[in-house]
VEXKEZA-974614 format. One record per residue: residue number from 1; x, y, z of N, C-alpha, C in turn. Coordinates in Angstrom, 3 decimals. Each point is the difference from the previous one (the first is absolute). Layout:
REC   resi        n_x        n_y        n_z       ca_x       ca_y       ca_z        c_x        c_y        c_z
REC    NUM          X          Y          Z          X          Y          Z          X          Y          Z
...
//
This chain:
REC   resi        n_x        n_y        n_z       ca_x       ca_y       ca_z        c_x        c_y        c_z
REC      1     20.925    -34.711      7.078     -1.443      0.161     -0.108     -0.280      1.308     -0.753
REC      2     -0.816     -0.211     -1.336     -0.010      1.244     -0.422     -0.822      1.283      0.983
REC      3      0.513      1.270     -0.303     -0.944      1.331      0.214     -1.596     -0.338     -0.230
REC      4     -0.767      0.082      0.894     -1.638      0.165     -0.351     -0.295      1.581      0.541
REC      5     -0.539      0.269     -1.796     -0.238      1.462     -0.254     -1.766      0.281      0.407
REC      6     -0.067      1.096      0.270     -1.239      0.356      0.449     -1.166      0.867     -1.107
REC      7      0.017     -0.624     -0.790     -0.093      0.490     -1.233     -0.705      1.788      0.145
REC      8     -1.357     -0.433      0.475     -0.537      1.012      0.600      0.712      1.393      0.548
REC      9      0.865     -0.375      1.360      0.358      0.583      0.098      0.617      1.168     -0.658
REC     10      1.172     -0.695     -0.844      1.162      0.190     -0.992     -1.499      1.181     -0.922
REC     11     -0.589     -0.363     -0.434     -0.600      0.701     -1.296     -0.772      1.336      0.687
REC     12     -0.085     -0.377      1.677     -0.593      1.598      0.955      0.929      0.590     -0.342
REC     13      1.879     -0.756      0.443      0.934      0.934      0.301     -0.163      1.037     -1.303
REC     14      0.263     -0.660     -0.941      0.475      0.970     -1.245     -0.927      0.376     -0.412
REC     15     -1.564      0.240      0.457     -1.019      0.761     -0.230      0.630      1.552      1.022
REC     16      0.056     -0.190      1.051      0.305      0.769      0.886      1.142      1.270     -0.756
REC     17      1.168     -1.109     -0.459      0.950      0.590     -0.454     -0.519      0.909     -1.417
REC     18     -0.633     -0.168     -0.559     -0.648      0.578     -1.342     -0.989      1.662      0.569
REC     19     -0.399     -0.481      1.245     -0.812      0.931      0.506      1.287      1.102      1.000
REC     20      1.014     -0.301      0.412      1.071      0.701     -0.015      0.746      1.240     -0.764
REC     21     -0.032     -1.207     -1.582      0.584      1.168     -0.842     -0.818      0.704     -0.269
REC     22     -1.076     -0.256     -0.485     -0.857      0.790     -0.765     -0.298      1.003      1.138
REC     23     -0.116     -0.241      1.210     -0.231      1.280      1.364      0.689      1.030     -0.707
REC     24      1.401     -0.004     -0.016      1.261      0.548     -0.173      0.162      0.170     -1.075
REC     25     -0.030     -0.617     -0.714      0.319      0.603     -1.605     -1.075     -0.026     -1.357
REC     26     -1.163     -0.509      0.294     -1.164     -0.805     -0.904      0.297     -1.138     -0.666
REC     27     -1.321      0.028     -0.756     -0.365     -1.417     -0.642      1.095     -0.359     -0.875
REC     28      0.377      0.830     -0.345      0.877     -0.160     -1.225      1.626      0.066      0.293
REC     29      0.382     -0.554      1.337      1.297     -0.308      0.591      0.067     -1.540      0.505
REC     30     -1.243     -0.484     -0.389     -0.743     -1.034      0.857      0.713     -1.520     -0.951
REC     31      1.406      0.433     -0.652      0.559     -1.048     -0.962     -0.085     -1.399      1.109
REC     32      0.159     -1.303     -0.630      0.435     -1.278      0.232      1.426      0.278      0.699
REC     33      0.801      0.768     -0.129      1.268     -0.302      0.060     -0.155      1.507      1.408
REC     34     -0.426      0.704      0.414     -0.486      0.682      0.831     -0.691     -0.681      0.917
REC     35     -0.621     -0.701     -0.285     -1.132     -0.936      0.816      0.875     -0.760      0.968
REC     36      0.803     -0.651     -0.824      1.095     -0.910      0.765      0.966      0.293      1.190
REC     37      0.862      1.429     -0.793      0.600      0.812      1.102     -0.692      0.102      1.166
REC     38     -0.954      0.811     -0.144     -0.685      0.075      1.522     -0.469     -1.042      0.464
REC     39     -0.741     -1.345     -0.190      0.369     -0.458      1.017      0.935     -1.218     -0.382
REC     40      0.996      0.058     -0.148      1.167     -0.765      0.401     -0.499     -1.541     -1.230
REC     41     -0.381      0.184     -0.790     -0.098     -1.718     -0.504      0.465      0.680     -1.283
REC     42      0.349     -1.412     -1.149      0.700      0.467     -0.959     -1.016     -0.075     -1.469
REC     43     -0.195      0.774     -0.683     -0.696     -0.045     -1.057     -0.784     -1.340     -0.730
REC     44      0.484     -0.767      0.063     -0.088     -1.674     -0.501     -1.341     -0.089      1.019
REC     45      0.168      0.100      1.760     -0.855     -0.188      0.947     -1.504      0.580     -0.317
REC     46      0.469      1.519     -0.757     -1.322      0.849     -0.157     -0.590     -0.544     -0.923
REC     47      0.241     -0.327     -0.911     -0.476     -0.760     -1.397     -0.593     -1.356     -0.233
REC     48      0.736     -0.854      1.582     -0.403     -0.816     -0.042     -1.849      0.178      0.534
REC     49     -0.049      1.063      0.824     -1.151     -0.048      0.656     -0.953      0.846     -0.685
REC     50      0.544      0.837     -0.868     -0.688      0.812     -1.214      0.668      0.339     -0.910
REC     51     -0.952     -1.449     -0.754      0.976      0.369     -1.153     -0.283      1.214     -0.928
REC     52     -1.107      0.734     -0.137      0.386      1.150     -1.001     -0.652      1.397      1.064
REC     53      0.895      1.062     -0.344      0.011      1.222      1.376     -1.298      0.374     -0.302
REC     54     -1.565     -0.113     -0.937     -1.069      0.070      0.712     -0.567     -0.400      0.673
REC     55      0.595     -1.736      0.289     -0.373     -0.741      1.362      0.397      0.105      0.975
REC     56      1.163      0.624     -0.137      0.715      0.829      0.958     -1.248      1.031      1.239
REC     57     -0.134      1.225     -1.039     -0.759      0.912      0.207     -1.679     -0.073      0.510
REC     58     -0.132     -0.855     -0.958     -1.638     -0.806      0.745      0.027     -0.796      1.354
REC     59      0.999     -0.212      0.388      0.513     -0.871      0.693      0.270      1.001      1.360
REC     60      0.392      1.229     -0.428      0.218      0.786      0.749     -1.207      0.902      0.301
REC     61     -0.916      0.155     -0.606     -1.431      0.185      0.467     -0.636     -0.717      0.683
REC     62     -0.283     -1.136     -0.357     -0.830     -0.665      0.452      0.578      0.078      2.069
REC     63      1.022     -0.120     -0.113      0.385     -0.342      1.447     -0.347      1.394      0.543
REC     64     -0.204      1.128     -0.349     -0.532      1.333      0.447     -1.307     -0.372      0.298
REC     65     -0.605     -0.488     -0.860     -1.285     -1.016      0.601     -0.544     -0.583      1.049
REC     66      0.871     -0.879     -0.069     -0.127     -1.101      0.984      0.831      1.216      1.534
REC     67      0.744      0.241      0.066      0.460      0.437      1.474     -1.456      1.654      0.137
REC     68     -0.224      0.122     -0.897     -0.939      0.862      0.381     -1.288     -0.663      0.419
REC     69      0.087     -1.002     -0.183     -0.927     -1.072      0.417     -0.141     -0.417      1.447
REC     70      1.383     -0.573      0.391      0.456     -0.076      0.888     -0.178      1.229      1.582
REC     71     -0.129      1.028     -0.353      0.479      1.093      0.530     -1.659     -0.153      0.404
REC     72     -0.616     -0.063     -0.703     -1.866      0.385     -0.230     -0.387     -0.927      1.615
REC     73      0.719     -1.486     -0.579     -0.793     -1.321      0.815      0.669      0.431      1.426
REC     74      0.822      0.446      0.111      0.832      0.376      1.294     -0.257      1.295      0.991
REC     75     -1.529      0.211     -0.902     -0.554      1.388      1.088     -0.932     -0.674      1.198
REC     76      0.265      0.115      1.131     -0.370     -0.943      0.826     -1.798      0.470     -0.200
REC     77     -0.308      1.121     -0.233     -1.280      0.504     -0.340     -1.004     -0.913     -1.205
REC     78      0.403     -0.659     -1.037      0.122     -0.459     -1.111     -1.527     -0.975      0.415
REC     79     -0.871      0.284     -0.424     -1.371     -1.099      0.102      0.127     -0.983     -0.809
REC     80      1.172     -0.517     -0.282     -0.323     -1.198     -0.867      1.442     -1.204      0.258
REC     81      0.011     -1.034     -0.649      0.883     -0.844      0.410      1.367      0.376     -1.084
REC     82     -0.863      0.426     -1.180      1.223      0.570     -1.228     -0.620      0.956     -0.865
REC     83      0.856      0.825     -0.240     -0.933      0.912     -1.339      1.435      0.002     -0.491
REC     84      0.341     -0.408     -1.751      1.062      0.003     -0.752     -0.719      0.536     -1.299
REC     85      0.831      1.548     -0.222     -0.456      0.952     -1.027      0.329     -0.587     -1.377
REC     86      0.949     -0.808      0.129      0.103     -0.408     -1.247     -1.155     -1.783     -0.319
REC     87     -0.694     -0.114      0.779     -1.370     -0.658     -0.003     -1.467      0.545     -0.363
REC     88     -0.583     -0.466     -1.359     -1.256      0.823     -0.363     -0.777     -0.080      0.714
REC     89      0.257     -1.358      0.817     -2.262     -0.172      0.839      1.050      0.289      1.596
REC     90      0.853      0.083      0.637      0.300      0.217      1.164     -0.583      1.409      1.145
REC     91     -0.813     -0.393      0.948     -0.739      1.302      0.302      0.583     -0.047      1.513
REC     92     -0.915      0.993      0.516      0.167      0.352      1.243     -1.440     -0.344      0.727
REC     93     -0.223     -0.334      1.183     -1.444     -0.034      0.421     -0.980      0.603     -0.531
REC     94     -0.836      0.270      0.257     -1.388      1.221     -0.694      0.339      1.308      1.585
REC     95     -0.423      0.728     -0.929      0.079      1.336      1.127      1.041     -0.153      0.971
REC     96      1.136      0.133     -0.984      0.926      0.594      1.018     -0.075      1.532      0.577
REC     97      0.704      0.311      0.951      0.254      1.427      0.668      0.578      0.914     -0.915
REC     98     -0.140      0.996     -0.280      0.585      0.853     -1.084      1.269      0.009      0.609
REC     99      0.682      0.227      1.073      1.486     -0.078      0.422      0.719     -0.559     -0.745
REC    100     -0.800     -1.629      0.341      0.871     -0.994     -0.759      0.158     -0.026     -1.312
REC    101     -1.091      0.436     -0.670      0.322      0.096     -1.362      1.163      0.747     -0.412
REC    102     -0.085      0.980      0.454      1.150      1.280      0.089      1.224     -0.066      0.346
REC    103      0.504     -1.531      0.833      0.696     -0.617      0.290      1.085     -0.382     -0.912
REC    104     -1.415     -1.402     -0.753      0.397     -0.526     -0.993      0.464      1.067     -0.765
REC    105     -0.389      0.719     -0.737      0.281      0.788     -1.170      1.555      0.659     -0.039
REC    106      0.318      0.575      1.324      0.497      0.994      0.517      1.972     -1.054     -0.175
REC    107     -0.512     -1.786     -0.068      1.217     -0.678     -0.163      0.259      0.063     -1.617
REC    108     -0.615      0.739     -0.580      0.747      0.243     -1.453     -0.006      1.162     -0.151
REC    109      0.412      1.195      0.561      0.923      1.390      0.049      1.458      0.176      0.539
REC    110      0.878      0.415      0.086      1.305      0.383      0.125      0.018      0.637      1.201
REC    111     -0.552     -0.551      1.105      0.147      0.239      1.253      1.041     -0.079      0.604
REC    112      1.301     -1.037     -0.231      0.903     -0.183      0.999      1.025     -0.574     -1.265
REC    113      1.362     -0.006      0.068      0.988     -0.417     -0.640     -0.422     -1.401     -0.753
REC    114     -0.239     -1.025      0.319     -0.794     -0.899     -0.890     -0.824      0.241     -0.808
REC    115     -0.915      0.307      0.241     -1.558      0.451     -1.031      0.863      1.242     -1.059
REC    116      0.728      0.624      0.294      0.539      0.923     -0.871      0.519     -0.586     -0.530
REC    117      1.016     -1.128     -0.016      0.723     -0.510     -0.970     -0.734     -0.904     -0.859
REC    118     -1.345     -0.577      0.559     -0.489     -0.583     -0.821     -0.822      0.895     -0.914
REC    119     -0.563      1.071     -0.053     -0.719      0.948     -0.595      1.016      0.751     -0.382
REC    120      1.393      0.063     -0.162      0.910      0.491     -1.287     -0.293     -1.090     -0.657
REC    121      0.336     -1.199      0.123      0.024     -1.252     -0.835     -1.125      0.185     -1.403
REC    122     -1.486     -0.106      1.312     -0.721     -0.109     -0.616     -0.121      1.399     -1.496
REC    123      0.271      0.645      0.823      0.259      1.496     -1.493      0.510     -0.328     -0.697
REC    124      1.253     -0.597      0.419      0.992      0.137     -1.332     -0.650     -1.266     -0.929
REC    125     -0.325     -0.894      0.491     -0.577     -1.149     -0.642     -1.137      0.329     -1.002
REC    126     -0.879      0.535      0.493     -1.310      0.777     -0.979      0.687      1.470     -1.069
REC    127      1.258      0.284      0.425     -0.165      1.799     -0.640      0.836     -1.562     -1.508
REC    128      1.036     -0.717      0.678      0.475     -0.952     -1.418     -0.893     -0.820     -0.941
REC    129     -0.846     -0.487      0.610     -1.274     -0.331     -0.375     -0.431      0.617     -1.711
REC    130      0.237      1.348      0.876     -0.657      0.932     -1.491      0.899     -0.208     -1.286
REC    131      1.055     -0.549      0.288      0.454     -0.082     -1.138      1.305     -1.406     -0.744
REC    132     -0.340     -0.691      1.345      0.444     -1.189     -0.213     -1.324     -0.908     -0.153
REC    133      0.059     -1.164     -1.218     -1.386     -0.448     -0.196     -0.045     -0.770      0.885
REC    134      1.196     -1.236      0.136     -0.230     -1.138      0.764     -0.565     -0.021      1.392
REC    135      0.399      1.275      0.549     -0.346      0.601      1.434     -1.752      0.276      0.000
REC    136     -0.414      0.670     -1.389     -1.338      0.281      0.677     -1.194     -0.843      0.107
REC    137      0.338     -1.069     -0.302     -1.303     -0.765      0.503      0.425     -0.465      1.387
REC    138      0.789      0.130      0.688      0.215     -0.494      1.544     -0.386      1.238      0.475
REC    139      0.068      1.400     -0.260      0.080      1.124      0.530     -1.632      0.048     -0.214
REC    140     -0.828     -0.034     -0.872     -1.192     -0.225     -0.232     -0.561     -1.058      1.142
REC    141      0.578     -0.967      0.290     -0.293     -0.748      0.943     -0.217      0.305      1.132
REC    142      1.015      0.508      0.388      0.245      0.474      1.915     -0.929      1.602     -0.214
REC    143     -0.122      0.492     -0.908     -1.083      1.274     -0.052     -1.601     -0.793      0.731
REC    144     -0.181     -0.815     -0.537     -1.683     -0.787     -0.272     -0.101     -0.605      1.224
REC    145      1.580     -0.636      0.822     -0.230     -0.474      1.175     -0.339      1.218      0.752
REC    146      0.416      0.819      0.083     -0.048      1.336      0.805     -1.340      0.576      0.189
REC    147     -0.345     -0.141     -1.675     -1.508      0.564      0.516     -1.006     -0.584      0.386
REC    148     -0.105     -1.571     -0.045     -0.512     -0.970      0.155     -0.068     -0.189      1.704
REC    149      1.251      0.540      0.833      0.008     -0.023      1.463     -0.690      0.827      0.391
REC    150     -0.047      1.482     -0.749     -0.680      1.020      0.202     -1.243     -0.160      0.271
REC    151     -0.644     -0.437     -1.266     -1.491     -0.863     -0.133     -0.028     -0.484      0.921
REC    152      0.666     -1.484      0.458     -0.630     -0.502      1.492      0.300      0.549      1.186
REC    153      0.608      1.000      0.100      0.505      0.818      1.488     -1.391      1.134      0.073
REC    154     -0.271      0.246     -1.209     -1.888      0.768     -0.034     -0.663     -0.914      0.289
REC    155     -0.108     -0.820     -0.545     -1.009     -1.180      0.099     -0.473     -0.201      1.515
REC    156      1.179      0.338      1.085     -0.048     -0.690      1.017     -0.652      1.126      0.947
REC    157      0.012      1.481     -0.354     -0.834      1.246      0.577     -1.653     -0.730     -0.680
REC    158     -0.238     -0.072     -0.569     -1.777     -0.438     -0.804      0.109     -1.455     -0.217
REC    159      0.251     -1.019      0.728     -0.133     -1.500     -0.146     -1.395     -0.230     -0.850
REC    160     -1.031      0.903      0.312     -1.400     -0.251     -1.227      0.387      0.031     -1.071
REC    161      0.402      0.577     -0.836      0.372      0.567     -0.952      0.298     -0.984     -1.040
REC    162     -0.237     -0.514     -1.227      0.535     -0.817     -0.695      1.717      0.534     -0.742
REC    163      0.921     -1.212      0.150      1.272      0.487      0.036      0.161      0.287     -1.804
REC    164     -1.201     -0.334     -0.594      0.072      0.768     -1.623     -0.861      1.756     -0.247
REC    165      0.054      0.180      1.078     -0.746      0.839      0.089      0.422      1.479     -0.808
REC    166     -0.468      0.641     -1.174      0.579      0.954     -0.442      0.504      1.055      1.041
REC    167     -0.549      0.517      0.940      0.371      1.188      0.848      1.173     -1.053      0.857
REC    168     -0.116     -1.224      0.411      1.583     -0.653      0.747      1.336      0.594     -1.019
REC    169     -0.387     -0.318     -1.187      0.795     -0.219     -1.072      1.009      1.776     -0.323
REC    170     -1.355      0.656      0.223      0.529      1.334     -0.566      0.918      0.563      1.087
REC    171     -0.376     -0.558      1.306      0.773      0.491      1.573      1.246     -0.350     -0.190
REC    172     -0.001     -1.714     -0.064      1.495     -0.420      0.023      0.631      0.556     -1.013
REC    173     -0.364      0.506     -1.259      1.087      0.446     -1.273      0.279      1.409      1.225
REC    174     -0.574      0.867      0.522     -0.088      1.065      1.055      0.868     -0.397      1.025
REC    175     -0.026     -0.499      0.480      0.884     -0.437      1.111      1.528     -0.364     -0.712
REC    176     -0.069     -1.136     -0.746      1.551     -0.015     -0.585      0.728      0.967     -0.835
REC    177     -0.743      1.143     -0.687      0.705      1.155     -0.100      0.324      0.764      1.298
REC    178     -0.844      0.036      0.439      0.392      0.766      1.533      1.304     -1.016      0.759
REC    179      0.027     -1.087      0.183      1.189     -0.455      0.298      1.550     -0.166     -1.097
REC    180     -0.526      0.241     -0.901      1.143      0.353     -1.093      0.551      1.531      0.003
REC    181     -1.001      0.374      0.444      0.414      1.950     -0.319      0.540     -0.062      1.813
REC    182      0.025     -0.310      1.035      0.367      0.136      0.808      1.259     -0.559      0.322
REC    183      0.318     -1.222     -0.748      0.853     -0.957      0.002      1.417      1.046     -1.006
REC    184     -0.822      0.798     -0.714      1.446      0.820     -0.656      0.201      0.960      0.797
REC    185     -1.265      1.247      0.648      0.463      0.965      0.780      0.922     -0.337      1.332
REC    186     -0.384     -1.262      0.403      1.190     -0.469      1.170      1.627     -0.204     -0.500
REC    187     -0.228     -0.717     -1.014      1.606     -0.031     -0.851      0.260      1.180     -0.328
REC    188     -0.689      0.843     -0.742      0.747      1.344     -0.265      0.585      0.999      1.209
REC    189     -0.883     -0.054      0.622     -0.059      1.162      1.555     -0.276     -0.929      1.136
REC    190      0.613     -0.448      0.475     -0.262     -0.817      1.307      0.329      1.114      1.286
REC    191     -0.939     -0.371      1.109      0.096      0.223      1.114     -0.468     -0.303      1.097
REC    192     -0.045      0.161      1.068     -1.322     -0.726      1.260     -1.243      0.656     -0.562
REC    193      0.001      1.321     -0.016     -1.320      0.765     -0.175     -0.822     -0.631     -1.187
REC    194      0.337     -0.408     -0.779     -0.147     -0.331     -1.327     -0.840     -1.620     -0.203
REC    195      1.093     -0.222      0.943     -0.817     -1.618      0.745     -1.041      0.065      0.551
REC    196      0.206      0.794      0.646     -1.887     -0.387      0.967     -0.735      0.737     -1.034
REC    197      0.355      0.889     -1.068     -1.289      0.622     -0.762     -0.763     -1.099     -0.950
REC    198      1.232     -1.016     -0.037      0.100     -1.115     -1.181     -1.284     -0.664      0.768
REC    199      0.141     -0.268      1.227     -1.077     -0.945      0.523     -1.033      0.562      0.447
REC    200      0.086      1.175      0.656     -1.587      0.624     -0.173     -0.794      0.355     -1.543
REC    201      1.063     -0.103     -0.827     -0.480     -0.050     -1.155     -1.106     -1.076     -0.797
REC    202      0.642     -1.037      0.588     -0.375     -1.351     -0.083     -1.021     -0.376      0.694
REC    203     -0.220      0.823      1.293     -1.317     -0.576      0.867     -0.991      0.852     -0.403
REC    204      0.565      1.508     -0.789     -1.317      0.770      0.484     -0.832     -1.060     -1.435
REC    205      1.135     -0.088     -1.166     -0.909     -0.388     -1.333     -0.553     -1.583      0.380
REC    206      0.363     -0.862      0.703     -1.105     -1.180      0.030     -1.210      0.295      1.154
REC    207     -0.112      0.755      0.838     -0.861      0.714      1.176     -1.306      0.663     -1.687
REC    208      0.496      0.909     -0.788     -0.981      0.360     -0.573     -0.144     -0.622     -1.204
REC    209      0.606     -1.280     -0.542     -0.206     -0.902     -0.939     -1.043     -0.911      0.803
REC    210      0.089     -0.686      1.275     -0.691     -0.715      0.959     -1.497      0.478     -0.034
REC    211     -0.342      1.352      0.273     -0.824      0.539      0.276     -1.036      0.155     -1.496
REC    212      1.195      0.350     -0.881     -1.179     -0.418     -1.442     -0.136     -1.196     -0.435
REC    213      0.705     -1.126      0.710     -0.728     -1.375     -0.380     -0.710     -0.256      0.338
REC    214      0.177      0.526      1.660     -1.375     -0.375      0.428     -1.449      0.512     -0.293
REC    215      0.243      0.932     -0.568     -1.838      0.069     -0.588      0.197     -0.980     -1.272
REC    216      0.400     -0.829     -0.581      0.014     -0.652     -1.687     -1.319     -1.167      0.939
//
């Protein structure tokens, strides 16, 4: 009886494994024939499931995605049945608790050995970006999802508010630099102290982003 492969699976594993090397050595150790070594399948296997190493690599984003996704729906706090960041119209109730927002947000920083490895990933993926072409329209991609969550994670402090709203618009570009510039000071200098500044950081700026929506 033949082997029944899990296709899925198989294409997490060697996402995983890609997010390994590059932890450890970067983007640019991240060969087909590297890929394989770590986790145990033989080159032919990797190729079969991507065939060229930017599908590889997109491939290996996107699943930073989705488990950050995952991580979101799994806050038992969570007012909604799903919120998936890499979804444009996916929201959260109206007026959520600022906690929760802070929650959400707080699952795409380098809080704990996971989120760090995925936020090296994600670096090394955007700093190659700059100069690999094929890479930057995916890297352009997962940027727009980012700020686009931003947008509706405001949205959900001022539910009045129309979600085209120039001042929504100018917050979330505000907010996703602030989670980008925090997202490097944790990789560069990590510590506990550093962590909780990360998240009071995060509450004090939607507490007084909240407060100027609410007069719009």
């Amino acid at each position: 009886m033949p082997k029944i492969v899990d296709e899925q699976a198989r294409r997490e594993r060697i996402a995983e494994a890609v997010w390994a090397i590059v932890n450890h050595d970067g983007l640019h150790a991240a060969t087909v024939r590297a890929v394989a070594t770590e986790c145990g399948l033989s080159t032919g296997s990797i190729q079969h499931s991507f065939p060229t190493q930017a599908a590889l690599l997109k491939f290996a984003m996107e699943l930073i995605v989705s488990r950050a996704s995952e991580r979101i729906n799994g806050l038992a706090a969570l007012p909604a049945d799903e919120v998936d960041i890499s979804h444009p119209t996916a929201t959260v109730k109206s007026a959520a608790p600022l906690t929760v927002i802070t929650d959400l947000l707080l699952q795409l920083l380098p809080l704990d050995q996971q989120r760090e490895t995925e936020a090296r990933v994600w670096a090394a993926f955007s700093t190659a970006a700059l100069t690999q072409t094929e890479l930057a329209p995916y890297a352009r991609h997962m940027d727009c999802l980012l700020e686009s969550f931003c947008s509706r994670c405001l949205q959900q402090l001022a539910p009045n508010v129309q979600p085209n709203h120039r001042a929504l618009t100018e917050h979330a570009v505000q907010l996703h630099a602030l989670l980008d510039g925090l997202t490097l000071h944790l990789l560069t200098n990590p510590s506990p102290d550093r962590n909780c500044q990360a998240a009071r950081a995060i509450e004090h700026f939607l507490q007084s982003q909240a407060n100027e929506l609410a007069t719009l």
